[in-house]
CHARMM internal coordinates of N, CA and C (Angstrom, degrees):
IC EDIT
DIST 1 N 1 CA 1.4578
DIST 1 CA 1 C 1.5328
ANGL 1 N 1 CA 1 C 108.94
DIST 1 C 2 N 1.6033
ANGL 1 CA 1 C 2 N 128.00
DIHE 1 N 1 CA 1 C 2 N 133.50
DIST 2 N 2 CA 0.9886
ANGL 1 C 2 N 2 CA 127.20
DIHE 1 CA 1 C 2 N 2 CA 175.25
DIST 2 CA 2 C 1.4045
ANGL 2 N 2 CA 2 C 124.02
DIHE 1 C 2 N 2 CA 2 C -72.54
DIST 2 C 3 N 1.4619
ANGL 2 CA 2 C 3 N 119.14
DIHE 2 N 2 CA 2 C 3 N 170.98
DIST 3 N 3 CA 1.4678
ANGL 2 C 3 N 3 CA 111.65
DIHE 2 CA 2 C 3 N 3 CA -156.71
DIST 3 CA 3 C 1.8516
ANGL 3 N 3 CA 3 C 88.12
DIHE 2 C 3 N 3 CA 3 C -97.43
DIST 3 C 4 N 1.2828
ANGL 3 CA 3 C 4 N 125.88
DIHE 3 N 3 CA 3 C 4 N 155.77
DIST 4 N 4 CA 1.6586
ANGL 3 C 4 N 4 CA 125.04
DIHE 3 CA 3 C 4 N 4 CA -161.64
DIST 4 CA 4 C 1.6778
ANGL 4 N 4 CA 4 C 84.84
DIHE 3 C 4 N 4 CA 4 C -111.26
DIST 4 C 5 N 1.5978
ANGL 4 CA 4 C 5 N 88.81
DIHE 4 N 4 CA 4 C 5 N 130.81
DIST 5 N 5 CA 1.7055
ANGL 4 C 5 N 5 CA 102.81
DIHE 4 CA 4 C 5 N 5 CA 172.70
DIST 5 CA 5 C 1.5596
ANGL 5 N 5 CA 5 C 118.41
DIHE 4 C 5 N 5 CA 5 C -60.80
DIST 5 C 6 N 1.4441
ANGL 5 CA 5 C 6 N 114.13
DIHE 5 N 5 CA 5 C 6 N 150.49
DIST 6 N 6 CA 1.1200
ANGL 5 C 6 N 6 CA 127.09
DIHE 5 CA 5 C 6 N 6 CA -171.10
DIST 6 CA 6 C 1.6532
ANGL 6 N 6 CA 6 C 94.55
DIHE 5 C 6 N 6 CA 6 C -102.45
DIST 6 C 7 N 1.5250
ANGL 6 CA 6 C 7 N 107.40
DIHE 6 N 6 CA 6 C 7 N 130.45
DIST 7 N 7 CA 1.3940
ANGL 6 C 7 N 7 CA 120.45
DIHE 6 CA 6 C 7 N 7 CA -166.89
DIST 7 CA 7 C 1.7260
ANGL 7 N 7 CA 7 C 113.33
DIHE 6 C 7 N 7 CA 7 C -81.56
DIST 7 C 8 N 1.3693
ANGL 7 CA 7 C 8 N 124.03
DIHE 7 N 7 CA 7 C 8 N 91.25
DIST 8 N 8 CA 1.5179
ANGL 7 C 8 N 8 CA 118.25
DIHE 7 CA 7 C 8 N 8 CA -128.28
DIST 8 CA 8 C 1.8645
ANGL 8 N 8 CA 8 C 94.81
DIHE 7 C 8 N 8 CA 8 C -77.62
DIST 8 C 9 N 1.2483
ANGL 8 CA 8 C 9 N 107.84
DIHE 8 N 8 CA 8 C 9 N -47.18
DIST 9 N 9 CA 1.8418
ANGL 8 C 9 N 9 CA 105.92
DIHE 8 CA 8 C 9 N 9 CA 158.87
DIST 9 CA 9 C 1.2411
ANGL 9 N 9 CA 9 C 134.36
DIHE 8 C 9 N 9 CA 9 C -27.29
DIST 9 C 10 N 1.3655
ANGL 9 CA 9 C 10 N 105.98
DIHE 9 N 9 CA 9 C 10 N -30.25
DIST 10 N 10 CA 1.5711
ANGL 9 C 10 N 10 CA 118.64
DIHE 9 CA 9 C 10 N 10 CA -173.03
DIST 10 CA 10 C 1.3901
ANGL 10 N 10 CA 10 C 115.17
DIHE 9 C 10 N 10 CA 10 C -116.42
DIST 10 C 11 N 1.6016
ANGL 10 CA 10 C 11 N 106.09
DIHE 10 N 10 CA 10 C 11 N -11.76
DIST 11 N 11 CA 1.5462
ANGL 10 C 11 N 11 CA 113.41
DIHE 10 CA 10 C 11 N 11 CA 163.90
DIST 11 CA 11 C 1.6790
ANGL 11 N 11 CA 11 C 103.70
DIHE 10 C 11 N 11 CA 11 C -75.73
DIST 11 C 12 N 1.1585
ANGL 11 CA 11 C 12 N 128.25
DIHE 11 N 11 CA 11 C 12 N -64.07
DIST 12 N 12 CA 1.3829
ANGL 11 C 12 N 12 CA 130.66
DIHE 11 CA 11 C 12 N 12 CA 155.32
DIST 12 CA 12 C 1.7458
ANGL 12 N 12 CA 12 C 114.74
DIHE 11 C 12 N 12 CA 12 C 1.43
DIST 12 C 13 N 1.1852
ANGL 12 CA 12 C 13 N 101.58
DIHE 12 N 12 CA 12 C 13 N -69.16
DIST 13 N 13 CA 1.6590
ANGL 12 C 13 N 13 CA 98.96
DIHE 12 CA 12 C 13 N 13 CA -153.40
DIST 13 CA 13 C 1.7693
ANGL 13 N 13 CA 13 C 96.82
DIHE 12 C 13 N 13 CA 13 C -95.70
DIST 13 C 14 N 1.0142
ANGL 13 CA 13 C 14 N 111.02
DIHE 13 N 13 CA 13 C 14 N -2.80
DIST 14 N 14 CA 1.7609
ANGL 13 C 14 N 14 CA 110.61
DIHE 13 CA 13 C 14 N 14 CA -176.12
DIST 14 CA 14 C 1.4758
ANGL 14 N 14 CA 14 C 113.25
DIHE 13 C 14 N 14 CA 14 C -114.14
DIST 14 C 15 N 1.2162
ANGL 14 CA 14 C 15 N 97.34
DIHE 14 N 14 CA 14 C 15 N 125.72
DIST 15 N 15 CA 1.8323
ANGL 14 C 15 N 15 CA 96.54
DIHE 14 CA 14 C 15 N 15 CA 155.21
DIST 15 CA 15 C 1.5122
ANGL 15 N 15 CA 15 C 141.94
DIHE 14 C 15 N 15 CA 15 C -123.37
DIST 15 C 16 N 1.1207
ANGL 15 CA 15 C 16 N 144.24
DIHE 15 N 15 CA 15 C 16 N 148.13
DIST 16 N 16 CA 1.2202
ANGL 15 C 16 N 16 CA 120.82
DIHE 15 CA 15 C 16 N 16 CA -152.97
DIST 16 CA 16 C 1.6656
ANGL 16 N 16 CA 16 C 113.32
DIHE 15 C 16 N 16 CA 16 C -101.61
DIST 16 C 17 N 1.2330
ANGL 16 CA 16 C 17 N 132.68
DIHE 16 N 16 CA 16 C 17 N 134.21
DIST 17 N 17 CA 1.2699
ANGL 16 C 17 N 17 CA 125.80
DIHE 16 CA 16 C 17 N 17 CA 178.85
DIST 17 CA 17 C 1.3666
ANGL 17 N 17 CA 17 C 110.34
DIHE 16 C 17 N 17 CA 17 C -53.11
DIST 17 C 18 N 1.5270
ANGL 17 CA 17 C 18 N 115.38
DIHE 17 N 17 CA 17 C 18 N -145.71
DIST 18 N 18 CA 1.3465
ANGL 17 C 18 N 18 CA 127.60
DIHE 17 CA 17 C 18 N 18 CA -147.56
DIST 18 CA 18 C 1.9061
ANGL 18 N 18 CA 18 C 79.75
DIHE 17 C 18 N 18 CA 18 C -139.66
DIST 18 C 19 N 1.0755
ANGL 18 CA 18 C 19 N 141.13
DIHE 18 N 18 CA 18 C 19 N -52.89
DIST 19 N 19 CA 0.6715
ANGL 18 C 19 N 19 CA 147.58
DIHE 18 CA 18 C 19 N 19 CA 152.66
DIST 19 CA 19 C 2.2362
ANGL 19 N 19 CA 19 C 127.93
DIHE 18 C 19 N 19 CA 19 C -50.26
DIST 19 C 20 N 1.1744
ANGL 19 CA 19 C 20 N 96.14
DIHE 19 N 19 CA 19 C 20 N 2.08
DIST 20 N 20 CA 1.4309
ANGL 19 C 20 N 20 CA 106.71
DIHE 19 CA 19 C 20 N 20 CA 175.76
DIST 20 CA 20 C 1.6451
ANGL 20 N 20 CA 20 C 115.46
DIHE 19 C 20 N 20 CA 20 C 77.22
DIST 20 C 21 N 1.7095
ANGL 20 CA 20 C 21 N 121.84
DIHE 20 N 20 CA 20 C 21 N -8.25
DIST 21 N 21 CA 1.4617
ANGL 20 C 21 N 21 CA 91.77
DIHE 20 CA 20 C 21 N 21 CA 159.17
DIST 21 CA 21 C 1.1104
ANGL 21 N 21 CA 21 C 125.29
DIHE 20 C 21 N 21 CA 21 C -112.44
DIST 21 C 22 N 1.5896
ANGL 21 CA 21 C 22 N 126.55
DIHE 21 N 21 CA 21 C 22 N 176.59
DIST 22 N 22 CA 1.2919
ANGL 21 C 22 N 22 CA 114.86
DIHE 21 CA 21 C 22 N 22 CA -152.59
DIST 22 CA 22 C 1.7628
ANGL 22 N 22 CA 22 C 91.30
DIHE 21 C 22 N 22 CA 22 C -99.70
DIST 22 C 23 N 1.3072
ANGL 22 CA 22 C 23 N 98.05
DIHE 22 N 22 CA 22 C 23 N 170.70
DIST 23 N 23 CA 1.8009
ANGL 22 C 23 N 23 CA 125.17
DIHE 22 CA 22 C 23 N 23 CA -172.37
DIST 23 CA 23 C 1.6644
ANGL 23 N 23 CA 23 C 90.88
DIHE 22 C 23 N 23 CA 23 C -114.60
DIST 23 C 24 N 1.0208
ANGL 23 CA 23 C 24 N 92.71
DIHE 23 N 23 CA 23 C 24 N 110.95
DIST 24 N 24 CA 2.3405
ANGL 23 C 24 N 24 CA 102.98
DIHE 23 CA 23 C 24 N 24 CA 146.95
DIST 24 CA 24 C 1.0602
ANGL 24 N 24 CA 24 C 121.25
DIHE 23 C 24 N 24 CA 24 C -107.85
DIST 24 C 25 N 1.1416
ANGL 24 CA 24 C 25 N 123.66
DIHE 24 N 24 CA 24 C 25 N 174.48
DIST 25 N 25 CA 1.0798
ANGL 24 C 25 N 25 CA 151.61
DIHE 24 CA 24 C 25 N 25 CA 160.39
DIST 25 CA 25 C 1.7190
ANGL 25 N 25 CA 25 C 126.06
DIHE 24 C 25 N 25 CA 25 C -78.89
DIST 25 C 26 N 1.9309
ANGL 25 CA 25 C 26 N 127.90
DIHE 25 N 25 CA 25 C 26 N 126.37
DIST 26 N 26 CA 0.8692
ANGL 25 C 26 N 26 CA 98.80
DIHE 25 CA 25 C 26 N 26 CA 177.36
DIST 26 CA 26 C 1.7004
ANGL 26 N 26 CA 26 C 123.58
DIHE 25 C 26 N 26 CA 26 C -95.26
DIST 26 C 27 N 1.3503
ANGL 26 CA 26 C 27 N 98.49
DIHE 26 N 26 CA 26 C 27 N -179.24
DIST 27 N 27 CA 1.2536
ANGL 26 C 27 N 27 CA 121.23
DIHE 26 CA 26 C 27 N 27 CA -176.81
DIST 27 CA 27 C 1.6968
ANGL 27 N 27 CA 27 C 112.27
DIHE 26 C 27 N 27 CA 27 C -48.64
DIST 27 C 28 N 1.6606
ANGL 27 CA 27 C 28 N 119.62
DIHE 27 N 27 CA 27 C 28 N 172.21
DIST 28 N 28 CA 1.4000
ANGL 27 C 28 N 28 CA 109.33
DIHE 27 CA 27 C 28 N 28 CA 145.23
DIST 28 CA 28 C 1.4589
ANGL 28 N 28 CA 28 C 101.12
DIHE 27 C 28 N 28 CA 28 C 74.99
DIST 28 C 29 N 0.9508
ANGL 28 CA 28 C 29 N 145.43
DIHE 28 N 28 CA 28 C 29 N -36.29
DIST 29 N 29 CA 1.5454
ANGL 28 C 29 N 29 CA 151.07
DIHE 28 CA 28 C 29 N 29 CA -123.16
DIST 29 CA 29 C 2.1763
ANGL 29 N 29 CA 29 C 94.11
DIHE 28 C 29 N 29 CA 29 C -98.93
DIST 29 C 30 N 1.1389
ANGL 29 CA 29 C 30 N 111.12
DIHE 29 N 29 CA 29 C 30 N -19.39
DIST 30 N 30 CA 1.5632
ANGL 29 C 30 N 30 CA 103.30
DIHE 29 CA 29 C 30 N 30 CA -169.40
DIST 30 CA 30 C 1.3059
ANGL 30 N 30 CA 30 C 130.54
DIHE 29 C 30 N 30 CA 30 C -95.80
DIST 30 C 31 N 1.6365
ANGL 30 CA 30 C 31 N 114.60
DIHE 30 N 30 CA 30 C 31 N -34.71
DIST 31 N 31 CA 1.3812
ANGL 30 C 31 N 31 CA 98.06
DIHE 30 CA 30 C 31 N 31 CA 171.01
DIST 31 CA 31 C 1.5836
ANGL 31 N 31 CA 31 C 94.90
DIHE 30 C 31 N 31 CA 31 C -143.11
DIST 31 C 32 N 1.6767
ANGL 31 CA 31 C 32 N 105.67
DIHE 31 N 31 CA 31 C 32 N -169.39
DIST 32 N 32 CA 1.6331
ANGL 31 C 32 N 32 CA 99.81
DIHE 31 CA 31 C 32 N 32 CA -159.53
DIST 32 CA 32 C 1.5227
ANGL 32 N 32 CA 32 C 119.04
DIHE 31 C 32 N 32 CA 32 C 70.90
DIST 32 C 33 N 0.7416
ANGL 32 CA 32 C 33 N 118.32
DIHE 32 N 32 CA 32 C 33 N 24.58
DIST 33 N 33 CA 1.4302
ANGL 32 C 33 N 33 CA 107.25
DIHE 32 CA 32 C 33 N 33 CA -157.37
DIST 33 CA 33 C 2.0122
ANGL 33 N 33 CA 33 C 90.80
DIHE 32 C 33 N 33 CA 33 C -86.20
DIST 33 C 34 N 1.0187
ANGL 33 CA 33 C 34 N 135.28
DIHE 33 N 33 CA 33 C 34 N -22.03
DIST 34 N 34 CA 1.5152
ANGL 33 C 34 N 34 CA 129.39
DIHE 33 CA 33 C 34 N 34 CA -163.08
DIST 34 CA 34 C 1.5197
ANGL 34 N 34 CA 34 C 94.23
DIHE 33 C 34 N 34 CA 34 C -53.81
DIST 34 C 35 N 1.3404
ANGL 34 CA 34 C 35 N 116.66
DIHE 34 N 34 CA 34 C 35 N -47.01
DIST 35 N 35 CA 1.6822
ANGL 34 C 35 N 35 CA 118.94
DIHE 34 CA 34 C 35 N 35 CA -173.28
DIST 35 CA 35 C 1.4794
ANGL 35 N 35 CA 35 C 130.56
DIHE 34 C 35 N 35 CA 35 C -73.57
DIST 35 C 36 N 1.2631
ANGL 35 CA 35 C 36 N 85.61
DIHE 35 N 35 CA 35 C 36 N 1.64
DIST 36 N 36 CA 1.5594
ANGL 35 C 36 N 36 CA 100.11
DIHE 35 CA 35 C 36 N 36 CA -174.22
DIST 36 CA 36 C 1.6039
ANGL 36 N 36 CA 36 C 111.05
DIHE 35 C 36 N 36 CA 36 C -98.81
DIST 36 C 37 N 1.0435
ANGL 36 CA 36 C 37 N 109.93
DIHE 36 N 36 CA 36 C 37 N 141.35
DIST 37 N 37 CA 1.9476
ANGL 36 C 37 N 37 CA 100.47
DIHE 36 CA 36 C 37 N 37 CA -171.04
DIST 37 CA 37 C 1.5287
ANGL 37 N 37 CA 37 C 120.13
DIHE 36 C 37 N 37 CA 37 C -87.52
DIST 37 C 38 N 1.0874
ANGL 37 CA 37 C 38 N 149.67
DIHE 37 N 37 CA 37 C 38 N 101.61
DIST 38 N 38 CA 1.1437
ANGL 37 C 38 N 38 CA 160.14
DIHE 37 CA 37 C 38 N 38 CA -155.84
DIST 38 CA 38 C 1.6973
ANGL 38 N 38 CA 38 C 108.53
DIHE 37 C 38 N 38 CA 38 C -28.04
DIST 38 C 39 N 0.9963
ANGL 38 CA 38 C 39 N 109.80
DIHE 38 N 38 CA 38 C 39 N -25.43
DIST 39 N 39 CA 1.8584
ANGL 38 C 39 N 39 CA 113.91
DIHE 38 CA 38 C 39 N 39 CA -174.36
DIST 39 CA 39 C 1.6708
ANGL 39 N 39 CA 39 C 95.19
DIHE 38 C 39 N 39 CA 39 C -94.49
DIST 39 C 40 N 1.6308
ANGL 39 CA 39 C 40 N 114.43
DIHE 39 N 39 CA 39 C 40 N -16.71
DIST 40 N 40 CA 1.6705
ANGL 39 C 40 N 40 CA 104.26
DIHE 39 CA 39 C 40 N 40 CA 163.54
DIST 40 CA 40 C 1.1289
ANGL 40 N 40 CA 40 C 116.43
DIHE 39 C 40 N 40 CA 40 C -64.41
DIST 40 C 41 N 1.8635
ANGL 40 CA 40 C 41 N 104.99
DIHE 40 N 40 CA 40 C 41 N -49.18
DIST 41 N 41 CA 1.7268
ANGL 40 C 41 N 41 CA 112.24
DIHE 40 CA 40 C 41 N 41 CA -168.76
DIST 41 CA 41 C 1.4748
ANGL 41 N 41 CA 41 C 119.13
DIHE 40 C 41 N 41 CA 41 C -53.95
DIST 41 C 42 N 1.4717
ANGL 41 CA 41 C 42 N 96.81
DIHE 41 N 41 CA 41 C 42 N -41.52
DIST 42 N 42 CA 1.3080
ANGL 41 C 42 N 42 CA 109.05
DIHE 41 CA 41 C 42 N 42 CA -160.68
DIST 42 CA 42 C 1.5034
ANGL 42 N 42 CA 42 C 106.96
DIHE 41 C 42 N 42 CA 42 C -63.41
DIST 42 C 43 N 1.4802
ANGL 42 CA 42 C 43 N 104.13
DIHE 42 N 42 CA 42 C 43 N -38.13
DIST 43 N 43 CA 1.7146
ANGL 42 C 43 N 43 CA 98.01
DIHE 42 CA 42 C 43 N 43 CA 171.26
DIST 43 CA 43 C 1.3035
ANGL 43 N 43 CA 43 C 116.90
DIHE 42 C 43 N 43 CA 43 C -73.82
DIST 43 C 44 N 1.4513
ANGL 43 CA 43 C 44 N 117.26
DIHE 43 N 43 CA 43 C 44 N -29.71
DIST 44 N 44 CA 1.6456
ANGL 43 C 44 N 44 CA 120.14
DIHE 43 CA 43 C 44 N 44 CA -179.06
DIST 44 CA 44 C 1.7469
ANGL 44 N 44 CA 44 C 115.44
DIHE 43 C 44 N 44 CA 44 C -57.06
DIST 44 C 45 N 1.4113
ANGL 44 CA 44 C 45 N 92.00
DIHE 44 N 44 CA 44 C 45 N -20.90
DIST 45 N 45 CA 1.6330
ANGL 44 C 45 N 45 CA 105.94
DIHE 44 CA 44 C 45 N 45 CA -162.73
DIST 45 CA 45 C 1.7732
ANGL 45 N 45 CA 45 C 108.28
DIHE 44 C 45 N 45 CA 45 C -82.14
DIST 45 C 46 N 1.8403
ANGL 45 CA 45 C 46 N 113.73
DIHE 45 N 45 CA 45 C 46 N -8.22
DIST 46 N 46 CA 1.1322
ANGL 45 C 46 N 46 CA 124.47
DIHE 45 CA 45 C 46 N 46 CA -160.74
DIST 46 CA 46 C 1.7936
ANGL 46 N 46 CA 46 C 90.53
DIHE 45 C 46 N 46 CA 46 C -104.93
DIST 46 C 47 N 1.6961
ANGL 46 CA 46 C 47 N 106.84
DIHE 46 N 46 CA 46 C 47 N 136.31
DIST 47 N 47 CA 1.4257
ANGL 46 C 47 N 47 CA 104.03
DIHE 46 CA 46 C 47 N 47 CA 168.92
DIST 47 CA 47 C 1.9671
ANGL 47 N 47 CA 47 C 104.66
DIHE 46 C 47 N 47 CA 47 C -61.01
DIST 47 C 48 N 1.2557
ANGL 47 CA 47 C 48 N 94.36
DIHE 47 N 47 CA 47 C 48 N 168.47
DIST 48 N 48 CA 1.8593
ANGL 47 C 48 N 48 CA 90.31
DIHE 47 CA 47 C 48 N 48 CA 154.21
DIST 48 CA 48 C 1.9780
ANGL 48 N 48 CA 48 C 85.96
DIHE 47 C 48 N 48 CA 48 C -148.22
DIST 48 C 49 N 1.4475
ANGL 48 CA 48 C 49 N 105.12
DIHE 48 N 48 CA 48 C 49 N -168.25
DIST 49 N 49 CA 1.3134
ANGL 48 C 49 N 49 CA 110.73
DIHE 48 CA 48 C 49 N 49 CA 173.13
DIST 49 CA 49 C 1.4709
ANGL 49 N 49 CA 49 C 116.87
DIHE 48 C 49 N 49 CA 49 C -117.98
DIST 49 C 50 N 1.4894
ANGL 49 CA 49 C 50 N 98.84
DIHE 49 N 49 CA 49 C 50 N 171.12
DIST 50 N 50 CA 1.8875
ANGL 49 C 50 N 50 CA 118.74
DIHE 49 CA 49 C 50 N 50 CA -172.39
DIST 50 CA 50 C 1.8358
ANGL 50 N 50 CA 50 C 90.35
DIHE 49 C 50 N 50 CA 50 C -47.89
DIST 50 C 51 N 1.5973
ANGL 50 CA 50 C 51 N 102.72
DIHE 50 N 50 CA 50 C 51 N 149.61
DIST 51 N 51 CA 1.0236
ANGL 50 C 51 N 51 CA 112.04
DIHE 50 CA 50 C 51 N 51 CA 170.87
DIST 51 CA 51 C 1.8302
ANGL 51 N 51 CA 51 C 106.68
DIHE 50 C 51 N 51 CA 51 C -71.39
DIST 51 C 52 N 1.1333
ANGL 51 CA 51 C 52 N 150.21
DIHE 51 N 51 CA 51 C 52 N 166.81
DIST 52 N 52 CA 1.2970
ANGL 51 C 52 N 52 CA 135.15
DIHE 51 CA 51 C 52 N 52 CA 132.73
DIST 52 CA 52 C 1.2780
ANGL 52 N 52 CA 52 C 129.78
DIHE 51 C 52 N 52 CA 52 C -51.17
DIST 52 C 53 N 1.5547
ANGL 52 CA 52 C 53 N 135.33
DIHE 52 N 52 CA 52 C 53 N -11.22
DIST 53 N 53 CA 1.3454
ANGL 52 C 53 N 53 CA 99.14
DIHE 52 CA 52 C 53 N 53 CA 154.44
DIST 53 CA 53 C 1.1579
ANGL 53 N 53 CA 53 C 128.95
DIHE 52 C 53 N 53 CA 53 C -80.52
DIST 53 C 54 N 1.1558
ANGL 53 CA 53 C 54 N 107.09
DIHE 53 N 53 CA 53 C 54 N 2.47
DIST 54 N 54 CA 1.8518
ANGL 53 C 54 N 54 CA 117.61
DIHE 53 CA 53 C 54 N 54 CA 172.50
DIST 54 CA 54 C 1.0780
ANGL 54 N 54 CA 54 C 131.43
DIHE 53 C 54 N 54 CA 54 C -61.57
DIST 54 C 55 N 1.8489
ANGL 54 CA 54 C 55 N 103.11
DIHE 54 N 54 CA 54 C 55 N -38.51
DIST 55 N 55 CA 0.9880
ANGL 54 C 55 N 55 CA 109.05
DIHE 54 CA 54 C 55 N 55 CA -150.75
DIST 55 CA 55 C 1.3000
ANGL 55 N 55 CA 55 C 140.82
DIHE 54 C 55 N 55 CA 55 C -89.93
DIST 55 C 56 N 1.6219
ANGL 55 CA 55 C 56 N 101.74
DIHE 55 N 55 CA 55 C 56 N 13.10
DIST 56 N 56 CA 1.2760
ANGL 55 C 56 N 56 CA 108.78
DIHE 55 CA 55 C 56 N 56 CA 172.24
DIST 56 CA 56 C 1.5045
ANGL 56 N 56 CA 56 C 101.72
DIHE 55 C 56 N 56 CA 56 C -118.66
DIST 56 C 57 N 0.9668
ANGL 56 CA 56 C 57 N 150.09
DIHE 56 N 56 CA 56 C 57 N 15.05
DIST 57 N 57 CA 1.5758
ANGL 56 C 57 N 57 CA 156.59
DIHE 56 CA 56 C 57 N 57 CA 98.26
DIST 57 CA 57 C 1.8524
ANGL 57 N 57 CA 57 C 114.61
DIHE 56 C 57 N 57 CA 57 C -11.55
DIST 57 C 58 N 1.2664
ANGL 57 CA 57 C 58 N 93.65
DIHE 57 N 57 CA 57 C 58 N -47.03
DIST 58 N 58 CA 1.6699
ANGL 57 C 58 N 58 CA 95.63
DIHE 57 CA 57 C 58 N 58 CA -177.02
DIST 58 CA 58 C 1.3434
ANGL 58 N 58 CA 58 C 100.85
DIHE 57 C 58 N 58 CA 58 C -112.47
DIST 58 C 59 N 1.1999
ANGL 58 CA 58 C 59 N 131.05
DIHE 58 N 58 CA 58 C 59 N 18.59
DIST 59 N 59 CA 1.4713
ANGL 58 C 59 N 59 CA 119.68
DIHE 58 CA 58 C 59 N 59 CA 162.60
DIST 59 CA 59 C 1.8218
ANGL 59 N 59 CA 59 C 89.06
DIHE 58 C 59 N 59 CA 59 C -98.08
DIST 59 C 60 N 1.0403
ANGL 59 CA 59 C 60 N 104.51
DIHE 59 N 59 CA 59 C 60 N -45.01
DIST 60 N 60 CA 1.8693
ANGL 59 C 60 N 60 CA 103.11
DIHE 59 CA 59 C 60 N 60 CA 178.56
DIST 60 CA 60 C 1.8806
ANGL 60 N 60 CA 60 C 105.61
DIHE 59 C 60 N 60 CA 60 C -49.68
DIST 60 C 61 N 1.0757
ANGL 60 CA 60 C 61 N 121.17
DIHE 60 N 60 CA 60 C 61 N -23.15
DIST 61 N 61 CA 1.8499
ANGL 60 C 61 N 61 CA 116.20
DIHE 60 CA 60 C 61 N 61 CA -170.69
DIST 61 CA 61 C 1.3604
ANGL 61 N 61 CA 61 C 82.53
DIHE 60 C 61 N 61 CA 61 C -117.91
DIST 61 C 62 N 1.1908
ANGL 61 CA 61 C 62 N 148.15
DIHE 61 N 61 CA 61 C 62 N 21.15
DIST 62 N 62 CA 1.3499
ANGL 61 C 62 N 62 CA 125.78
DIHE 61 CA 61 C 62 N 62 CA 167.44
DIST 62 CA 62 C 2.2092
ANGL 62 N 62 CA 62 C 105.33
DIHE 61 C 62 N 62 CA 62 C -154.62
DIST 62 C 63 N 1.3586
ANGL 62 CA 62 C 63 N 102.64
DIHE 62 N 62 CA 62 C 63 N 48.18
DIST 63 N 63 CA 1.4134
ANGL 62 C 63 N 63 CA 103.40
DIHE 62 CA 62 C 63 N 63 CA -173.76
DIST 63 CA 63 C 1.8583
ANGL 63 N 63 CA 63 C 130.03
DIHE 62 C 63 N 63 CA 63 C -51.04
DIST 63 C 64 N 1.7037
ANGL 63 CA 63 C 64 N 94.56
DIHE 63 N 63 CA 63 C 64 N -16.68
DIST 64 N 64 CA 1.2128
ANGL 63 C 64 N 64 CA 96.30
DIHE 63 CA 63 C 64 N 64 CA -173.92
DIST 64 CA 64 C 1.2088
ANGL 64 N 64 CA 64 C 132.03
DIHE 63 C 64 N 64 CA 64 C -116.62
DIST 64 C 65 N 1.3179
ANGL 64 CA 64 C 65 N 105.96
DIHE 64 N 64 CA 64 C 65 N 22.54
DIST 65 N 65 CA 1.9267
ANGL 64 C 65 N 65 CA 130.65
DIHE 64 CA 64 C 65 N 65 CA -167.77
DIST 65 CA 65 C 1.3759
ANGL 65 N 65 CA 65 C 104.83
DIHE 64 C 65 N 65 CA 65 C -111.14
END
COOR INIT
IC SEED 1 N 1 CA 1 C
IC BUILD
């Protein structure tokens, strides 16, 4: 059986805890920002992690992290 490619886009923007799920980045967070209210940014500016139904979707594009 061949070894399944590692999805190199999605290796990029993800990392995996210590505990096995991965941490992103949120959304929204890059430009526009004048309209946005500072207690938005400030949370936008914080990673959080993959929801679980994701997460075996992105263990499939990311098998080796």
């Amino acid at each position: 059986m061949p070894k399944i490619k590692t999805n190199r886009g999605a290796a990029k923007r993800f990392k995996r805890t210590g505990t096995g799920k991965l941490r992103r980045r949120r959304a929204y967070d890059n430009h526009i920002l004048t309209k946005k209210s500072p207690k938005r940014k400030q949370r936008l500016a914080k990673g959080t992690l993959v929801s679980d139904a994701d997460q075996p979707a992105m263990d499939r594009l990311i098998p080796y992290m």
